[in-house]
N, C-alpha and C positions, 0 to 999 in steps of 0.2 A: 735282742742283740742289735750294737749298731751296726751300721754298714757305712765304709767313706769310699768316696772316689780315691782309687791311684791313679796319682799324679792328672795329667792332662791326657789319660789313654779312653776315657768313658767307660774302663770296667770299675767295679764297685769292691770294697774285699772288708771282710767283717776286719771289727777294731782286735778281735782277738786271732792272730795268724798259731794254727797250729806246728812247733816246732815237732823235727820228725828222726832226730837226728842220734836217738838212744835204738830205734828200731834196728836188730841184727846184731848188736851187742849186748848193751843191757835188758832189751826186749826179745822175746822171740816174735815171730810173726803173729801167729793168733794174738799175741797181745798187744802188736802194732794197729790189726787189722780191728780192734774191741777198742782201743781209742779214736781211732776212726770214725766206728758209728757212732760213739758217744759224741764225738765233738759235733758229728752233722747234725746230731740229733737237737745239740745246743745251739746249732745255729753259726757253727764255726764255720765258715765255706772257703778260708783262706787258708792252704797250706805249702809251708815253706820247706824243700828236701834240697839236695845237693847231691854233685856226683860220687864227691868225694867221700858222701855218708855211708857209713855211719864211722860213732867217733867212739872212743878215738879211731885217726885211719891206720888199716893195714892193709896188706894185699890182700887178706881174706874176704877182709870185713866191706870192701872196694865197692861200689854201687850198689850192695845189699839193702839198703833202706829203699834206695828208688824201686828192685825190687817187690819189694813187701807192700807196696804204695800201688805198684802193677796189676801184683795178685787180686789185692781190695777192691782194684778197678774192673778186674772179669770180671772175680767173684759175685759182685754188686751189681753193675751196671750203671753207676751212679756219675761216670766224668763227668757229665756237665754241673752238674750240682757243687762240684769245686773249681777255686779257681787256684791254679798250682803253681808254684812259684819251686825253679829248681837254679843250678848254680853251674856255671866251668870255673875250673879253677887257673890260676896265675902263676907263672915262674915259680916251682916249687924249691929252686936252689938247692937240688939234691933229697928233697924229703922225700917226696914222693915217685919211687924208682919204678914202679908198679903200674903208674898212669903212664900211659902213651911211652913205653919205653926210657919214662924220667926227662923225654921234654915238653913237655906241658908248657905249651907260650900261652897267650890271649891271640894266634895268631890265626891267618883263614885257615890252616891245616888242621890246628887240635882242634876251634869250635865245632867246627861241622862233622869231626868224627866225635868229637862231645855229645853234641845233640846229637846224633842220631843214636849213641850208644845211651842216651836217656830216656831219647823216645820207647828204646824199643825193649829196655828195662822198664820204663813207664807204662808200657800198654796202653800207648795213645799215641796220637798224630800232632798231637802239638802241646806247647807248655805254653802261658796265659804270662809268665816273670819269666825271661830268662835273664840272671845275675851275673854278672864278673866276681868271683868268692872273692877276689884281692887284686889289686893292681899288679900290672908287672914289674913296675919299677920298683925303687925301693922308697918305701914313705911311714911314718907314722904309725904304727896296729901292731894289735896282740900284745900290749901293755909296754910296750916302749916306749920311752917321753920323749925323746930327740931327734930330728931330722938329719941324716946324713946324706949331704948333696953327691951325687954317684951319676952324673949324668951316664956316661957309658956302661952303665946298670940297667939304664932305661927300659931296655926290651921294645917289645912290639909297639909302634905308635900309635895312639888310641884311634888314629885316624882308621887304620886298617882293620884293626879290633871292630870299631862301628860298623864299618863296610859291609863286612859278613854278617855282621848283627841284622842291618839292612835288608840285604839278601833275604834271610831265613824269613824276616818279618814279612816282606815280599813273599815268600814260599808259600807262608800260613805255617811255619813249623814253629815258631813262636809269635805273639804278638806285641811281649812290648819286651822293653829295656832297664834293666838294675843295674846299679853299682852294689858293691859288699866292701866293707874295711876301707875306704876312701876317706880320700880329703877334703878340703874347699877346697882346692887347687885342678884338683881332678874332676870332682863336679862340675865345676863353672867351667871346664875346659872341654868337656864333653857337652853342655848345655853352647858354649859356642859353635861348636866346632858342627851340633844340629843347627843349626841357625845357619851359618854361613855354607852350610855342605851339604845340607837337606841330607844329613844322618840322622839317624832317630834319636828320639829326645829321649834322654833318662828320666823314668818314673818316679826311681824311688832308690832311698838307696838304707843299706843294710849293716846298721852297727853295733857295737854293743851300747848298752844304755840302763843306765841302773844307780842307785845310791852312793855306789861304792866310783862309779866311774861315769861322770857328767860331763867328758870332755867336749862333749857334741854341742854343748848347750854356748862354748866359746863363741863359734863363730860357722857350725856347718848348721843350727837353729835357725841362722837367717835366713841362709841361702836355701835353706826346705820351705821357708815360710815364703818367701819373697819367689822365689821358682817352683811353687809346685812339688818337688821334688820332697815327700814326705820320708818319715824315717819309720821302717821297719825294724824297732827296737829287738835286737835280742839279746840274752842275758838276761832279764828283767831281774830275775834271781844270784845275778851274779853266779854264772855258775855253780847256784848250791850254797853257797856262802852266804847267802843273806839269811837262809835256813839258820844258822848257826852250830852246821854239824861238824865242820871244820874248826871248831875255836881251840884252842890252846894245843893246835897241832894233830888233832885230829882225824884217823884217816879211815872212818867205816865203811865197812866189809859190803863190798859189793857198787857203791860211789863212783862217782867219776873219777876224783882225786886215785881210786884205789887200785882203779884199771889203767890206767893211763899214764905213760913213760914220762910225758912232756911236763915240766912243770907250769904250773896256774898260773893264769896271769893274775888272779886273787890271795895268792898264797904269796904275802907283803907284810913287810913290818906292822903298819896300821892297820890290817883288816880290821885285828881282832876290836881292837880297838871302837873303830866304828860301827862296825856290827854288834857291839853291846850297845853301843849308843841309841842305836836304831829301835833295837829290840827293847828298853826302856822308855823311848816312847810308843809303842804300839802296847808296852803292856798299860802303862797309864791312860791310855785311851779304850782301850778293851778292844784293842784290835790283833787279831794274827801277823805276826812280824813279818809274812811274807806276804799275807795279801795287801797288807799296806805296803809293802816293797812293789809288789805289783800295781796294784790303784797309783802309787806317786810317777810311775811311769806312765800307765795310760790317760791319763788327763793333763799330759802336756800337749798344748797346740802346736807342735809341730810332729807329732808321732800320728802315723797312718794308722801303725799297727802294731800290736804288744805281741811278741812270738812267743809262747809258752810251751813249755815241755814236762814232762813227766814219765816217773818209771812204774808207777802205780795208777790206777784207775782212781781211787780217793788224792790223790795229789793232784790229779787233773783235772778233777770237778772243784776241788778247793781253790786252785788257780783262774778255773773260769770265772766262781765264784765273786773273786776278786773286783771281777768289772761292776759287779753293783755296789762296789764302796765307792764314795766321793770323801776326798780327806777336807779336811774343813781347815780353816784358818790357824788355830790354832794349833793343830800337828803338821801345818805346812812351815808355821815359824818356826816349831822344835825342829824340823828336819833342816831349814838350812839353817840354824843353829849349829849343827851340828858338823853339817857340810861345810860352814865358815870355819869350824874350829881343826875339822880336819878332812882337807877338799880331797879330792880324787884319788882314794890313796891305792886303787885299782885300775891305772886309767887301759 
């Protein structure tokens, strides 16, 4: 297993982050708590949860993963052995009625009843990542291509959002700082605004990232590479879609597509499209279509960490799998080949 540094914090977190975000839905907890040992036992010691896990969200289903993540940790005794990475979430503009009485800001009120209703679904005293799931304002994610200027949308100022971040950091209730779903706008405005205000610096920040959708690679590739500020790729799988279980409308029994009210951000004219494309070269190379989906993500230089997920014990070891592929010159021309013929048709 490798291990890299996040960001400029001096912790270390393996190249493969464990996604956790099927536990209490599509998993029950014994089989949360059996990917667990299997990933430590591979040397996985990065795991990425959220509050708002598991997904899809409902009121039920409401901090159950951090739960099951909790259990693991009496059960075991193992926190130190991981480093955890969890999330608050952002102005849910009526989605989420459930959280905090439907007002869920980035503000000092929700964080710190956030983390603590983390911590103590966590069974532990502190989390190692704590993330912003989304901006409050309104900006770019979840497959929309266009920015809509809203300033009086804005919400919390990031100033204050940091502040408590600060605080907590100060506390020891977490140690460093994430973004999730962000911009360059927002990065570099948070990387200022530690600079000039001695707020804490963002580590890392958390997108999706995948074949089907390389928007990251425009212009937020630099600002990881040139700040420190590494990407915490997830989706690697495209939600499932780079599987090819989805193709011609597809919606098997038990999936995420099959649970889940919301529609995909990969359910687009061109998936299908591309993901046959994809899957013709991984079978001319005698590769798995999805560990080469996985492998083309983690060996780009500016990705910390590839988040993987699964609902099976054999999907999960095949995804680990993945990290001993190196794609070679050859299937890196077919893929942007491919990418040039038909770019981000997921973004």
């Amino acid at each position: 297993m490798e291990y890299r540094p996040l960001g400029r914090t001096g912790l270390t977190v393996s190249a493969i982050g464990l996604g956790t975000m099927t536990w209490g839905r599509q998993n029950t907890e014994a089989e949360g708590h059996a990917q667990m040992d299997r990933a430590l036992e591979r040397g996985v010691t990065f795991w990425d949860t959220a509050e708002m896990y598991a997904v899809p969200p409902t009121a039920e289903s409401y901090g159950r993963t951090e739960e099951i993540i909790g259990t693991w940790f009496r059960s075991r005794g193992m926190r130190d052995k991981v480093v955890l990475a969890s999330k608050v979430i952002g102005n849910g503009r009526g989605a989420f009625p459930w959280i905090r009485g439907g007002t869920a800001r980035l503000d000092r009120a929700n964080i710190l009843a956030a983390v603590e209703a983390s911590l103590r679904r966590l069974q532990t005293d502190r989390i190692d990542l704590y993330q912003l799931h989304w901006p409050d304002r309104l900006a770019v994610r979840f497959g929309t291509r266009s920015y809509r200027h809203a300033p009086e949308e804005d919400g919390v100022p990031l100033e204050e959002t940091l502040a408590v971040l600060g605080d907590l950091v100060r506390d020891g209730k977490i140690r460093a700082v994430g973004l999730s779903n962000e911009t360059p706008w927002g990065v570099m405005t948070c990387l200022r605004l530690a600079a000039e205000a001695g707020l804490p610096r963002v580590a890392s920040i958390q997108n999706a990232y995948n074949l089907l959708n390389r928007t990251f690679e425009k212009s937020l590739a630099e600002v990881a590479l040139r700040e420190d500020v590494g990407l915490l790729a997830y989706s690697p799988l495209g939600a499932g879609t780079l599987a090819g279980k989805y193709l011609d409308g597809a919606v098997p029994a038990g999936t995420r597509r099959a649970i889940d009210h919301r529609k995909s951000r990969y359910d687009t004219p061109n998936a299908d499209a591309a993901v046959r494309a994809y899957h013709a070269i991984a079978r001319r190379h005698g590769l798995e279509p999805t560990q080469m989906a996985i492998a083309f993500v983690a060996q780009q230089p500016f990705v910390t960490s590839t988040l993987i997920g699964a609902t099976d014990m054999a999907h999960l070891d095949s995804n680990i799998d993945a990290f001993d592929i190196r794609l070679d010159d050859a299937v890196l021309a077919e893929i942007e080949a491919v990418h040039a013929a038909n770019p981000d048709p997921c973004p």
